[in-house]
KOLZA-846263 format. One record per residue (C-alpha): residue in one letter; z, x, y. Coordinates in steps of 0.001 Angstrom, whole numbers. Layout:
R  aa       zz       xx       yy
R   A        Z        X        Y
...
END
This chain:
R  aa       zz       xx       yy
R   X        0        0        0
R   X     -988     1222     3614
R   X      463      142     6207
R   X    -1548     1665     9004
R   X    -4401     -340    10091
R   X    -7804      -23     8375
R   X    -9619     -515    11650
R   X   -12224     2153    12071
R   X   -13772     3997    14921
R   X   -16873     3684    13505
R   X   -19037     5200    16873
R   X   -22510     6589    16774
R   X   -23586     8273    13460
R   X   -26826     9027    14289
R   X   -28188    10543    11413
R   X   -27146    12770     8754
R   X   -28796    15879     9789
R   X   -28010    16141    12985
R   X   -23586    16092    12143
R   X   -23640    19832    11764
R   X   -25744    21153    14435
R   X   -25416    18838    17877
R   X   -22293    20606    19434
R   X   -23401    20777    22483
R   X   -23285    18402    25606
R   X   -25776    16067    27592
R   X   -26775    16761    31065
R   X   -25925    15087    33996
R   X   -27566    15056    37481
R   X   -26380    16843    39202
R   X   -25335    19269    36267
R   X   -21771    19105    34799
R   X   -21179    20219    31575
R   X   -18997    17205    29348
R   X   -16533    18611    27171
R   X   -18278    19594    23698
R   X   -15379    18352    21155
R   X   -16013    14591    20224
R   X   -16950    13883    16770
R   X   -19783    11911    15685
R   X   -18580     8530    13925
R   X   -20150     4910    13255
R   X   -20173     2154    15556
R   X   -20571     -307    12126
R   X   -20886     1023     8558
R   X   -22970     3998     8478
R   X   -26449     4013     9842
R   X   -29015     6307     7536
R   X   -30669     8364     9979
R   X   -33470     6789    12210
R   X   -37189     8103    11350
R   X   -40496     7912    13687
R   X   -43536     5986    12421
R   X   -45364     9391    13055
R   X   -45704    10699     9125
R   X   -44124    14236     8721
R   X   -44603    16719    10761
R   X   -45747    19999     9399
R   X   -44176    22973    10469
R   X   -46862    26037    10604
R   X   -46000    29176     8766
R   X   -47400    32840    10485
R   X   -49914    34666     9091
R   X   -48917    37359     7077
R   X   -48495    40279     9070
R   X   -50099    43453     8177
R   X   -48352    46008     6539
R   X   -47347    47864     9255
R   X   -46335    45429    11810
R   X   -43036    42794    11310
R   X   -44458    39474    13256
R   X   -41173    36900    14268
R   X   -42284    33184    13222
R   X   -43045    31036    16313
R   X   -40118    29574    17792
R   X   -40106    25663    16742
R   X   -39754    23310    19363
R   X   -39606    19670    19768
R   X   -42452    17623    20803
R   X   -42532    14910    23550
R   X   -40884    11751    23141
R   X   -43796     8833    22721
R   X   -42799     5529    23810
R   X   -43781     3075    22139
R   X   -47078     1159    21664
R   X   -47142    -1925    23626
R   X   -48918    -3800    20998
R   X   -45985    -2142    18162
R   X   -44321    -4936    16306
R   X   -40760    -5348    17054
R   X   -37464    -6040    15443
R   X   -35711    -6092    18334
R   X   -35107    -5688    21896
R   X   -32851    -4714    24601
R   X   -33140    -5965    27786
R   X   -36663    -5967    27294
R   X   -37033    -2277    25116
R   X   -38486    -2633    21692
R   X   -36897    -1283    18937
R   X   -40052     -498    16326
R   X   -40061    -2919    13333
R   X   -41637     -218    11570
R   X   -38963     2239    12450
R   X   -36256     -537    11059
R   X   -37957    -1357     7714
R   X   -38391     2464     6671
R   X   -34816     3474     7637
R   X   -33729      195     5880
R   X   -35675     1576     2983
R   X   -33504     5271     3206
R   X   -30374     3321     3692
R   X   -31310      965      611
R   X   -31729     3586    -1405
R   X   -28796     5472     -825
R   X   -26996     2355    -1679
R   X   -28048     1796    -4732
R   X   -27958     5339    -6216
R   X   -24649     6156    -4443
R   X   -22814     3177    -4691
R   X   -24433     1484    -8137
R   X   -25428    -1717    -6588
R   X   -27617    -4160    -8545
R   X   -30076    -5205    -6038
R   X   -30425    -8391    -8952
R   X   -27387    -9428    -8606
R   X   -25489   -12115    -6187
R   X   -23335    -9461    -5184
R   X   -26282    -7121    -4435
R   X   -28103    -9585    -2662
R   X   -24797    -9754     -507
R   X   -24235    -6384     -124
R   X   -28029    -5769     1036
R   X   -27929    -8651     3551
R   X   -24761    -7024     5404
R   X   -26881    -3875     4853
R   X   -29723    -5166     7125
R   X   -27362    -6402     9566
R   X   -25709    -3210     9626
R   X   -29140    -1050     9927
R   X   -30280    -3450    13113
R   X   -27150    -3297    14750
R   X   -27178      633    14325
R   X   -30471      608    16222
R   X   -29376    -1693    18580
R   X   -26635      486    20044
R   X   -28247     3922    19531
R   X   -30778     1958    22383
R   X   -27691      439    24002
R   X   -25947     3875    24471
R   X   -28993     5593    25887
R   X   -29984     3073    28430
R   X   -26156     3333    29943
R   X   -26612     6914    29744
R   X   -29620     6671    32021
R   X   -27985     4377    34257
R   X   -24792     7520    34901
R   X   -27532     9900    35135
R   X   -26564    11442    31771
R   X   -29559    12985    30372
R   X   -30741    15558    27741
R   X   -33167    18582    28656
R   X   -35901    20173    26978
R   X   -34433    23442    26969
R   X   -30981    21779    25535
R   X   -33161    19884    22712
R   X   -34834    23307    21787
R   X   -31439    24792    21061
R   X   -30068    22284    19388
R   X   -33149    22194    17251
R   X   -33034    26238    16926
R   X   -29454    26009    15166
R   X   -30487    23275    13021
R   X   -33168    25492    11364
R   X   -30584    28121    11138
R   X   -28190    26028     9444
R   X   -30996    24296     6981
R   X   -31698    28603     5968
R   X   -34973    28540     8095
R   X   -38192    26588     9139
R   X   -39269    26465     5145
R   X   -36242    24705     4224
R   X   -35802    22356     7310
R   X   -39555    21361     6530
R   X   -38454    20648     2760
R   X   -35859    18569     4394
R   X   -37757    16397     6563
R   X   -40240    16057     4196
R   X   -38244    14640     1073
R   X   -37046    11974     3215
R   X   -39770    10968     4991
R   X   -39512    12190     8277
R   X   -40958    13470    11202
R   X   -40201    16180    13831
R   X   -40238    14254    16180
R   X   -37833    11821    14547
R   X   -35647    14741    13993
R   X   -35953    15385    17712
R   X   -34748    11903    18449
R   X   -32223    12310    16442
R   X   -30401    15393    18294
R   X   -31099    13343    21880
R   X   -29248    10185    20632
R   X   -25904    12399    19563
R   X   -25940    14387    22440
R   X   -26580    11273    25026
R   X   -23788     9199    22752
R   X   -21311    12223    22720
R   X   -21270    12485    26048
R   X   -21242     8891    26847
R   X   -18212     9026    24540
R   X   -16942    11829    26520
R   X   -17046     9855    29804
R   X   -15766     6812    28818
R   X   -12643     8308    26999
R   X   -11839    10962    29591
R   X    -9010     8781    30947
R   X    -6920     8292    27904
R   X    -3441     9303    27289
R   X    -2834    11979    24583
R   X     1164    11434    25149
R   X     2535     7681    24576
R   X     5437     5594    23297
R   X     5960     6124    19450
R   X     8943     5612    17136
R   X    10272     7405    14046
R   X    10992     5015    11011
R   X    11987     4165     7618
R   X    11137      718     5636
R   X    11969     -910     2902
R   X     8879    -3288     1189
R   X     9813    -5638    -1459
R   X     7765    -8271    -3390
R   X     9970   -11252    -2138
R   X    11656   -13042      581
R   X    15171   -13365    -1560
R   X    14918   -10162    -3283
R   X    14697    -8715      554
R   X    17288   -10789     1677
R   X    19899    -9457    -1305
R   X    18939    -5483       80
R   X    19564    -6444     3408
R   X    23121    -7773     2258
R   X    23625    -4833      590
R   X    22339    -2618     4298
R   X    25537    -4891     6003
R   X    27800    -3809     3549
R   X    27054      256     4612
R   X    24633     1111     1547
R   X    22402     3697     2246
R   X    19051     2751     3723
R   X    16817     5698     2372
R   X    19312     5429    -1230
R   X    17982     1650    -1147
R   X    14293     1964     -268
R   X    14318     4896    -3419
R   X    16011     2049    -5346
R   X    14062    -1094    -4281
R   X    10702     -763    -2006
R   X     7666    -1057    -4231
R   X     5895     1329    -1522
R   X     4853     4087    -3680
R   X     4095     6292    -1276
R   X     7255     6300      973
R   X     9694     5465    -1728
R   X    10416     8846    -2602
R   X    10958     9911      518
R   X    13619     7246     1398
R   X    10915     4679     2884
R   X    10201     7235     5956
R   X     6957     6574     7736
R   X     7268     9245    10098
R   X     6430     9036    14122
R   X     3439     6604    14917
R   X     2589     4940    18538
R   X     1255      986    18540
R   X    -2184      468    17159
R   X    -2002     2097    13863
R   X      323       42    11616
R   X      468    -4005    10724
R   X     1052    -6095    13506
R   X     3699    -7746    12820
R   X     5678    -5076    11364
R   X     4743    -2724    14599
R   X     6138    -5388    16992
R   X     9266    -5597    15493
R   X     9387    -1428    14663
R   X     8333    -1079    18429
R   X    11453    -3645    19636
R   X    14280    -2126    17506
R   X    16796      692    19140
R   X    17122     3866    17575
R   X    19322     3593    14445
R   X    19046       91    14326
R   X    17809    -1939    11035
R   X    15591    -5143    11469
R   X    16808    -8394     9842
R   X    13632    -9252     6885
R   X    10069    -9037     8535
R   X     7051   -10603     6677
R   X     3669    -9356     6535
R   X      543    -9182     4376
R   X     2214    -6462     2400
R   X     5416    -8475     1343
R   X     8928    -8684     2798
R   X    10136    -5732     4851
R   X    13363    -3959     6429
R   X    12739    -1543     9192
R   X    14852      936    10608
R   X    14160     3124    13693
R   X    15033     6552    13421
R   X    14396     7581    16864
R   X    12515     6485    19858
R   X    10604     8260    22405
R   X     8601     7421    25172
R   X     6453    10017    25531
R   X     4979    12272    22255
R   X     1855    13969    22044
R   X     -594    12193    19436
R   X    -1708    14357    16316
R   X    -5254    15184    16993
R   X    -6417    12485    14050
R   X    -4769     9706    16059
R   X    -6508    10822    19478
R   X    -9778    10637    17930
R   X    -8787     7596    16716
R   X    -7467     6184    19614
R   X   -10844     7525    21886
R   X   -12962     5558    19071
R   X   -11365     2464    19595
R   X   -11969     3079    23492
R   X   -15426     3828    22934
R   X   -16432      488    20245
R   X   -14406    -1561    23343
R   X   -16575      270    25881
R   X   -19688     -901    23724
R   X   -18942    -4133    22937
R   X   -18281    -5207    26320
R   X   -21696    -3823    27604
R   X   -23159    -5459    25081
R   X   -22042    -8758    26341
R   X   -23706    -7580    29637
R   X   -26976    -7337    28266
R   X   -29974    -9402    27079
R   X   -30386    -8320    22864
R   X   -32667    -9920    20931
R   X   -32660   -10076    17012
R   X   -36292   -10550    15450
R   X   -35548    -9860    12185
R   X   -32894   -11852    10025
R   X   -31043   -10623     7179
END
């Protein structure tokens, strides 16, 4: 059992090969650098990585050199962005920018597969059919905010350069172990240079739109230290609690009674956590207590619970999982609310 929330800060996976490489930040006019150290994370389930209707791109090898002269391989760069076609079929727009049906149906294709061969899904099946209907949903919306991000990052003059694509690009083939490979790469799954290129611009525009919008955010906030003690029902809780009253010891009892496997053994202690990460109800009441104090029984999804506070203090520095945490739930707020703002329409159903 887990009581910290499940919610995730699912914002902007862009594409799989792009997590290792895109470090650095997006430009802004006129040019400040945005701080380079915001991870790359989903804004729904994971989105497979967005490919170009252009087929391939081949990457040219040298000619041999002769035997007496070592020639460098030309430096790879990435092409210019193409809009796209007026006439281009659609699957849906935002405020008026197409999103390329053809783009949607051959990354719903990658993320498809990857589906069924990671996850065993029969496509057959009822289930199947409901997991690949949340699947489409979960593709289109992808698409949708990649677009969404970019056009807010025009709008705070956040933009990407040439010469910042190019590098970005440049580690990538040293990470892949050279041109050769990178080309096997883009080639096995069907994709372009150019959509490779896109690829890098949309994490670096959404990192530092993440960057911007989470700058404000406290890394110090109110948090308690406490114990619990879970139990499968209301009058089995109620008999512990008697037995609190009478001066048994609360981390003796939660060994004896909680069926929390994972904080039994350590006398029910859940260690120091701020609001937002554990079940509502049990937060409010952890979050009301005084230190030392125990909690009459609390019910939740979980069962029946005692609480005691440890300590209390109103100002501790977050662990660095629990910023990024907290600066992903800023940044799917951020993004929902502009969504609102805008006009997004849906062509495709799932």
């Amino acid at each position: 059992m887990n009581l910290r929330s499940l919610g995730l800060y699912g914002v902007l996976l862009i594409g799989v090969v792009v997590l290792a490489a895109c470090s650095a930040p997006a430009t802004q006019e006129p040019v400040a650098p945005a701080p380079t150290d915001v991870p790359v994370v989903a804004t729904q389930a994971p989105a497979p990585a967005a490919k170009s209707p252009v087929p391939p791109t081949a990457v040219s090898k040298p000619a041999t050199p002769a035997a007496t002269t070592t020639a460098a391989k030309p430096a790879l760069t990435c092409p210019p962005a193409t809009p796209l076609a007026a006439n281009a079929p659609v699957g849906a727009r935002v405020n008026g920018q197409g999103i390329s049906l053809d783009l949607y149906n051959r990354q719903l294709a990658q993320a498809q597969a990857a589906m069924v061969q990671n996850g065993g899904v029969d496509l057959k099946s009822a289930q199947g059919q409901e997991a690949l209907k949340s699947l489409k949903q979960q593709v289109l919306d992808q698409m949708i905010d990649d677009v969404v991000v970019s056009q807010q990052a025009e709008r705070e003059g956040i933009k990407v350069t040439n010469d910042q694509l190019n590098a970005q690009l440049a580690d990538m083939i040293q990470l892949s172990g050279g041109v050769d490979k990178l080309n096997e790469y883009l080639t096995k799954n069907q994709l372009s240079l150019a959509d490779l290129c896109s690829q890098i611009r949309s994490h670096m525009l959404g990192e530092a739109m993440l960057n911007r919008v989470t700058a404000a955010l406290p890394t110090n906030v109110p948090q308690v230290h406490a114990r619990h003690i879970l139990i499968a029902t209301a009058q089995q809780a109620q008999a512990v609690r008697q037995q609190l009253t009478q001066g048994k010891d609360f981390a003796e009892l939660a060994k004896q009674y909680s069926v929390d496997e994972a904080t039994k053994v350590n006398g029910g202690d859940l260690g120091w956590f701020p609001k937002g990460v554990m079940d509502p109800q049990f937060e409010t009441v952890a979050f009301q207590l005084r230190a030392s104090e125990t909690s009459q029984v609390v019910q939740t999804q979980f069962g029946y619970h005692i609480i005691k506070v440890e300590e209390k203090q109103d100002s501790r520095p977050l662990p660095p999982e629990l910023i990024q945490n907290a600066r992903q739930q800023a940044f799917l707020a951020w993004l929902q609310a502009v969504r609102e703002t805008l006009k997004i329409e849906r062509l495709v159903t799932p």
